[in-house]
N, C-alpha and C positions, 0 to 999 in steps of 0.2 A: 504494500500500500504506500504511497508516495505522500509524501508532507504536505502542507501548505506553501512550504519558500519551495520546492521542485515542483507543483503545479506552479506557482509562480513566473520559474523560470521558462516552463512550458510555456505559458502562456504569451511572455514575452518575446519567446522567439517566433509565435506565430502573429503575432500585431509587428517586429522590428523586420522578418527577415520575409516573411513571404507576405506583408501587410494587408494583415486580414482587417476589412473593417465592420461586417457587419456583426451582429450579436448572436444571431441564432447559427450561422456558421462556426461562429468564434466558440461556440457549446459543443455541436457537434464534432470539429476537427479537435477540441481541446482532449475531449474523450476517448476519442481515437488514439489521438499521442499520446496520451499517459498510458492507455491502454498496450500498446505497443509497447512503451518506453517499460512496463512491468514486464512484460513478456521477456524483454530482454536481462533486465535487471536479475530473474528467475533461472538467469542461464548463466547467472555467476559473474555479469557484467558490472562495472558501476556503475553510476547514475549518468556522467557525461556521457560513457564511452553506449551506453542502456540508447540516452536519446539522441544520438549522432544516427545511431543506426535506424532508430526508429524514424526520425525526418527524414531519412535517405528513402525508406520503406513508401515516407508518404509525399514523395515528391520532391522533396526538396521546396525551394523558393517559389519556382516558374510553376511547377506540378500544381502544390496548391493553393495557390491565387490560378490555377484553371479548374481546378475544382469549385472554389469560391462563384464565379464565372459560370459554372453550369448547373449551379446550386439555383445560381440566380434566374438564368435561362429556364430552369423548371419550373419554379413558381409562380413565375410570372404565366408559363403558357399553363397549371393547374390553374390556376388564378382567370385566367382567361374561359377556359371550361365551365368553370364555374357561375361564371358572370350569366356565360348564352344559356348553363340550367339555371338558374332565376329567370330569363326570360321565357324560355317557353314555361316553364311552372306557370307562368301570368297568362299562358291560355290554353289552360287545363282545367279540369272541373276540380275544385269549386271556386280557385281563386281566378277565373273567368271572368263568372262577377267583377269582380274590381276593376279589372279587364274594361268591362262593358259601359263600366261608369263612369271609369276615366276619359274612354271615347264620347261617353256623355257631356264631360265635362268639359273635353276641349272643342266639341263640336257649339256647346253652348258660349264658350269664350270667344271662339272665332266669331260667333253670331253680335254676339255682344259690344265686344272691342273693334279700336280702328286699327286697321295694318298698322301704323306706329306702338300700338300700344302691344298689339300681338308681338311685334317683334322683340320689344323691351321683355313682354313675360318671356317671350322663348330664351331670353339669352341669360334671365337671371335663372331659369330650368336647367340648361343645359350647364351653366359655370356653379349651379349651388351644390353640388358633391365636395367642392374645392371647402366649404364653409364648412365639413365636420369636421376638416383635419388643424382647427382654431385651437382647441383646447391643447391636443397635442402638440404643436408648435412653441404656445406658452407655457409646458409643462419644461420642452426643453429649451428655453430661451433663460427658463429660471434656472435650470441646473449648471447649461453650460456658460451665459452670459454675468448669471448673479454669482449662484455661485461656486463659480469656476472648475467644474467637473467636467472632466474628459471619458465621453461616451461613446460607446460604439453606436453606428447607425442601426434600425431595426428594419431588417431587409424585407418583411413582411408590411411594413410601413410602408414603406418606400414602392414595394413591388403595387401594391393597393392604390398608391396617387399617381402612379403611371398608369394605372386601368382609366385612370378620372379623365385621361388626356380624349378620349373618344368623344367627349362633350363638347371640347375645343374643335375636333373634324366635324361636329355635326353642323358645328356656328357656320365652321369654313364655308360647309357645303351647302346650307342652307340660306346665310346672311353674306358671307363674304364675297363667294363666288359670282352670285347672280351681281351683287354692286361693280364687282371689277366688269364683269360681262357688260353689263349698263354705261360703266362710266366709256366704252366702247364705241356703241351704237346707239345710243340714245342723246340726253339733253347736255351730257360732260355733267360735269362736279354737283351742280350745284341739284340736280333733279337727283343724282347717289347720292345726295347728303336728307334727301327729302322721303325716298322712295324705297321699303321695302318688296322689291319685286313679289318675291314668290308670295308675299301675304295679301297681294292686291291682286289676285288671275282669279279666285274663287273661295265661295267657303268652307266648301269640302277639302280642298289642299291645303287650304289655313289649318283647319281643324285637324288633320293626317298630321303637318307637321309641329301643332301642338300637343298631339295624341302622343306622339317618338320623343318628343323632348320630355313629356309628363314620367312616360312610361323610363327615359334612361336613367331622370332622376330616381323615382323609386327602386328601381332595381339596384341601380348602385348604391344607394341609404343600405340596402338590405344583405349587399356583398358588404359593405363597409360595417356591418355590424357584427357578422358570424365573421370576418377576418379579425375585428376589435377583439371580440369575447377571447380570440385564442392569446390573443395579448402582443402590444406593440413593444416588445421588449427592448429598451437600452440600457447597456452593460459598460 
């Protein structure tokens, strides 16, 4: 069984030499090395000569910072997985329903509002995923800003506000797009500065693309929550 100052120094070599930064890697590869470094140690070794062999076992530098790397390339694409079962779950029985009322609800909004104002709710829809990750920002803004603790990242954090980025192509695709298209062929600047295109052709298309917007936010509130629950770990 290994001390405290030798996980220590394990640990040190995997943040100084093959600079691991996130947390939940930094657990997994930590245990690994001690786990090897024992193996070795059991074989009559010391504790240097134990974990020379053992870092050689797992890569070395380059090795594991591409481990790191494809740690991160996996969660990110479960993570992804995960996102499109929340969405079809939203049209399956019985949470359909919800389904049917939120197309209620943006069918009634597109009826209601002007293209400008439709376009204002679309954008606060599609960027408000970005507003859960407030608390957690200020939790580390106190540790590492106030006071002055040195953290690893929580790659599961991290991996979850790269999902959020899909919000930002929907703005592209839906607000950005059609203005640069506009400022083109149409009046120039000052009729893009005026003109929501796609929310001024109809109200059914209004309402479709306030139905996508309603619908990414909720899904993501609801990935962002079963990702929370497992904890945004900084180490």
């Amino acid at each position: 069984m290994l001390t405290l100052d030798q996980l220590r120094l394990l640990r040190h070599d995997l943040l100084d030499l093959a600079n691991i930064t996130y947390s939940e890697v930094m657990d997994e590869l930590l245990d690994h090395y001690a786990s090897l470094t024992e193996k070795w140690m059991g074989e009559n070794y010391s504790f240097a000569e134990a974990s020379r062999k053992a870092w050689l076992e797992l890569g070395s530098g380059p090795g594991i910072l591409h481990i790191q790397e494809r740690y991160k390339k996996l969660l990110l694409h479960q993570l992804q997985i995960q996102h499109w079962g929340i969405v079809r779950c939203y049209f399956r029985w019985p949470t359909l329903i919800t389904t049917l009322l939120v197309g209620l609800l943006a069918y009634s909004t597109a009826k209601a509002l002007s293209p400008g104002m439709l376009s204002a709710v679309f954008f606060v829809c599609v960027f408000a995923p970005y507003l859960l990750f407030i608390p957690s920002e200020l939790r580390l803004f106190w540790h590492k800003r106030i006071r002055k603790q040195t953290l690893l990242t929580s790659l599961r954090r991290e991996v979850v506000y790269r999902q959020a980025r899909y919000g930002n192509y929907i703005y592209l695709v839906v607000i950005q797009l059609p203005i640069l298209v506009g400022s083109f062929f149409f009046d120039g600047a000052n009729s893009v500065m005026n003109h929501p295109y796609l929310f001024e052709w109809h109200t059914g298309l209004s309402a479709a693309l306030a139905f996508v917007a309603i619908m990414y936010t909720l899904t993501y509130a609801e990935l962002y929550h079963k990702q929370s629950a497992q904890g945004f770990a900084n180490a």
